[in-house]
Backbone as JSON Lines, residues from 0, in Angstrom:
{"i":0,"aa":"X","n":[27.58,203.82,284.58],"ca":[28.39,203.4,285.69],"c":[27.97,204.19,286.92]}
{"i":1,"aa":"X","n":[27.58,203.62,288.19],"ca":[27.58,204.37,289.17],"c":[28.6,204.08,290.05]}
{"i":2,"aa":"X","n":[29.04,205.01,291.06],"ca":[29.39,204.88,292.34],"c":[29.14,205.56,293.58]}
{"i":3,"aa":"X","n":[30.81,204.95,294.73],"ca":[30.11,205.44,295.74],"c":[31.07,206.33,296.01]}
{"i":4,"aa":"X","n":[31.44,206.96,295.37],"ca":[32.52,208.34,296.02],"c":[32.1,209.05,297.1]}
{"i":5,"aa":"X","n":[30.56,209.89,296.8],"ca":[30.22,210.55,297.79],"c":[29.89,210.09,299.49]}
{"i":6,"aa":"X","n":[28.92,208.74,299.21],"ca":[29.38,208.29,300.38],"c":[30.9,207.95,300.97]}
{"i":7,"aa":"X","n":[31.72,207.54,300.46],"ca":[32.94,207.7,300.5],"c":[33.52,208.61,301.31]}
{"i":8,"aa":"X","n":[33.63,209.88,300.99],"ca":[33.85,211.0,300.86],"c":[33.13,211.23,302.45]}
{"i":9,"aa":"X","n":[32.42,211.16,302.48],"ca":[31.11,211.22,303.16],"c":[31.82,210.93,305.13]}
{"i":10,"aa":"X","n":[32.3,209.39,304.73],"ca":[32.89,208.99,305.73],"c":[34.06,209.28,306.19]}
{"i":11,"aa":"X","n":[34.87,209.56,305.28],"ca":[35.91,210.38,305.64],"c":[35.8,211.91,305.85]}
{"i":12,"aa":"X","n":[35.09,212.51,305.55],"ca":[34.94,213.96,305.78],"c":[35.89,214.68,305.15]}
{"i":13,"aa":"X","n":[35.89,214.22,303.52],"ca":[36.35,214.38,302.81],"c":[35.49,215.4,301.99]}
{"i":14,"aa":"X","n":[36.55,216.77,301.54],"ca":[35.55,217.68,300.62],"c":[35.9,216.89,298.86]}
{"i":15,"aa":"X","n":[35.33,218.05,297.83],"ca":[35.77,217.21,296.77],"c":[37.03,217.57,296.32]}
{"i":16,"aa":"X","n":[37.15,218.89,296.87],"ca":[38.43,219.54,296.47],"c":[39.52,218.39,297.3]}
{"i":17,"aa":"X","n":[39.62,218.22,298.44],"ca":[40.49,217.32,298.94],"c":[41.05,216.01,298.23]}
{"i":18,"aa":"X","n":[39.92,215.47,297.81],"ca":[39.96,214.13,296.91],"c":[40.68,214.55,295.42]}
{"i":19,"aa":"X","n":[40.27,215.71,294.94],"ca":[40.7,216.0,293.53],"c":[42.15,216.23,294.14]}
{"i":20,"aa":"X","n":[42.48,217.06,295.09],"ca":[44.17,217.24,294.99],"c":[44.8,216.29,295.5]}
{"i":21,"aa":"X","n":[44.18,215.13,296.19],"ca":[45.04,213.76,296.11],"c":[44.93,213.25,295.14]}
{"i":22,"aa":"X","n":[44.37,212.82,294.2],"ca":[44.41,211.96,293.24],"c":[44.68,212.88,291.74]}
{"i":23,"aa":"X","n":[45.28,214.56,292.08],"ca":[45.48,215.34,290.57],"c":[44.59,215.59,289.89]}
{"i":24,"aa":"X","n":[43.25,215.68,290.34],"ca":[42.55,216.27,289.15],"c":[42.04,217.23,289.75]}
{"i":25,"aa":"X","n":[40.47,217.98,288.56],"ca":[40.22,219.56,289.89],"c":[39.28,218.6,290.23]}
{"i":26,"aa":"X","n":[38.54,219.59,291.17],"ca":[36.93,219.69,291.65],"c":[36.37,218.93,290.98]}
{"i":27,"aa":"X","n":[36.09,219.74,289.47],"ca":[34.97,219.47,288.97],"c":[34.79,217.75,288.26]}
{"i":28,"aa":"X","n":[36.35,217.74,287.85],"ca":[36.13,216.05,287.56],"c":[35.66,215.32,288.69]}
{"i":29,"aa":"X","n":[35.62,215.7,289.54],"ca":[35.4,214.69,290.58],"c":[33.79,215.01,291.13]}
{"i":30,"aa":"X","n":[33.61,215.96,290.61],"ca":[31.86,216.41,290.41],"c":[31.16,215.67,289.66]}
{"i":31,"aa":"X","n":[32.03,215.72,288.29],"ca":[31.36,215.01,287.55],"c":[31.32,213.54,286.83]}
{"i":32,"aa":"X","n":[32.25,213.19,288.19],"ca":[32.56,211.82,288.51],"c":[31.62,211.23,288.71]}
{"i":33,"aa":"X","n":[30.99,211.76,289.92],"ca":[30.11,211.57,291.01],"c":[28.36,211.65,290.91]}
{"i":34,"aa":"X","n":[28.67,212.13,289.63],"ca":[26.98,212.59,288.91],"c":[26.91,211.9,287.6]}
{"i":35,"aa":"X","n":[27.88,210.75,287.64],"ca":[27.89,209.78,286.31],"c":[28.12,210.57,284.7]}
{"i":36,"aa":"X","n":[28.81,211.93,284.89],"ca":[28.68,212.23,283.41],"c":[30.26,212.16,282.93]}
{"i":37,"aa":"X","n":[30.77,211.64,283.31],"ca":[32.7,210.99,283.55],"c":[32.94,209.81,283.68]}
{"i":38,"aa":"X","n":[33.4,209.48,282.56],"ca":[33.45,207.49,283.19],"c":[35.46,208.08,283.77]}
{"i":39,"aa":"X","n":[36.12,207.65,284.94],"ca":[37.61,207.68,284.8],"c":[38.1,206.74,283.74]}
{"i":40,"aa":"X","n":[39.29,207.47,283.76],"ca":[40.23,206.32,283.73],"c":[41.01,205.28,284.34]}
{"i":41,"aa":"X","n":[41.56,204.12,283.88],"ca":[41.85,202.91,284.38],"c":[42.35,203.79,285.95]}
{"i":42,"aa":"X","n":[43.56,204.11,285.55],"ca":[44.51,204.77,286.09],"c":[44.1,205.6,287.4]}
{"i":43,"aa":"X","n":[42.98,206.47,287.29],"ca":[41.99,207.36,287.78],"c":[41.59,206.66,289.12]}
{"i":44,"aa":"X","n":[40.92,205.58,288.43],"ca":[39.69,204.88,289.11],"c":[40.43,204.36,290.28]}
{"i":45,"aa":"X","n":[42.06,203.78,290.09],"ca":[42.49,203.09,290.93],"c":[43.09,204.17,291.92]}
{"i":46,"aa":"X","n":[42.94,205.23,291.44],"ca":[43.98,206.38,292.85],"c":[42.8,206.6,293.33]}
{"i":47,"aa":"X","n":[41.71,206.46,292.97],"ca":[40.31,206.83,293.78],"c":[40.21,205.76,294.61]}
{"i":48,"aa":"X","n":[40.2,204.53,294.68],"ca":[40.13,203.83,295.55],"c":[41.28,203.14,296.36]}
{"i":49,"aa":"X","n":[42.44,203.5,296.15],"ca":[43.14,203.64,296.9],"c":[43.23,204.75,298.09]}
{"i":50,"aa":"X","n":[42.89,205.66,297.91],"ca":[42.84,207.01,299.14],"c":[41.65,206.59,299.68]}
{"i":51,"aa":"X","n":[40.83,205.55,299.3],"ca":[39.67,205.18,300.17],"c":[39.82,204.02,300.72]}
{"i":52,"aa":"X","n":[40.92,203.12,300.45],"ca":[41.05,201.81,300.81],"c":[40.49,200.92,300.11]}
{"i":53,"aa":"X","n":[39.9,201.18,299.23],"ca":[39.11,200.01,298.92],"c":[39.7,199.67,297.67]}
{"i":54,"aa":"X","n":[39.0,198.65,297.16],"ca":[38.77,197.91,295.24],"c":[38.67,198.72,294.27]}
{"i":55,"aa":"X","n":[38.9,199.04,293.24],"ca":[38.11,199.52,292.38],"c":[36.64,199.34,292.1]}
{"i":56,"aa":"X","n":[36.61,198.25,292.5],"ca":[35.16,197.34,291.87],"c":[33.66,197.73,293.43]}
{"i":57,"aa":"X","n":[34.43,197.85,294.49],"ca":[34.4,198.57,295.84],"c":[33.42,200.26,295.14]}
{"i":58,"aa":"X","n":[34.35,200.33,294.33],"ca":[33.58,202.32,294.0],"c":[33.09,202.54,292.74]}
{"i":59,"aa":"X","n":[33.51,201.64,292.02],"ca":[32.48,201.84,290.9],"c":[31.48,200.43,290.44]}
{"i":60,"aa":"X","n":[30.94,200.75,289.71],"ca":[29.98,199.31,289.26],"c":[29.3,199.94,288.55]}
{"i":61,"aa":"X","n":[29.03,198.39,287.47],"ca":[28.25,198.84,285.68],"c":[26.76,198.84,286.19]}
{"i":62,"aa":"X","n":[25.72,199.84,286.04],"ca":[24.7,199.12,286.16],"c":[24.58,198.03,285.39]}
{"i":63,"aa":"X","n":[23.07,197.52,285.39],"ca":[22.49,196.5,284.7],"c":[23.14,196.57,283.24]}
{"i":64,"aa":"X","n":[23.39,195.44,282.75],"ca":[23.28,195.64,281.39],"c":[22.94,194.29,280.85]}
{"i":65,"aa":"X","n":[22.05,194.19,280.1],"ca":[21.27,193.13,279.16],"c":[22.7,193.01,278.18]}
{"i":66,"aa":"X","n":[23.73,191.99,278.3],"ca":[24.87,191.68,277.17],"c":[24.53,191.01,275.78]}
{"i":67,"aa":"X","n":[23.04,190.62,275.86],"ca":[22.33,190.33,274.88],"c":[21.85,191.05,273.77]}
C-alpha cells in the first residue's frame, strides 16, 4: 500500500508529531505509516484523512496487484 501522507503533511506544514497527536497515535506509527511498513486501520486511515480533508482512497492506494 502506498501513500500520500508526507506530501500531505508537506502542505500543511504539518510535523509528524502533530499528525500523530491529532489522530492518537505516536510519531513513530505515523513514520511507519509513511515508509509502508504499517498498513492502518479502518478506523486509522479515516482520522488520517479527515485532518487532511480528503478520502481515504485520496491517501492511500493498493499498488498494482495481478488478482489473478
Amino acid at each position: 500500500m502506498i501513500n500520500t501522507i508526507r506530501v500531505e503533511r508537506a502542505i500543511q506544514r504539518m510535523t509528524q508529531q502533530e499528525l500523530a497527536a491529532r489522530v492518537g497515535v505516536t510519531r513513530q506509527t505515523i513514520t511507519s505509516i509513511e515508509v509502508g511498513k504499517y498498513v492502518p486501520s479502518t478506523v486509522l486511515a479515516l482520522k488520517i484523512a479527515f485532518v487532511f480533508g480528503k478520502s481515504v482512497d485520496e491517501i492511500f492506494k493498493l499498488e498494482a496487484v495481478d488478482w489473478e
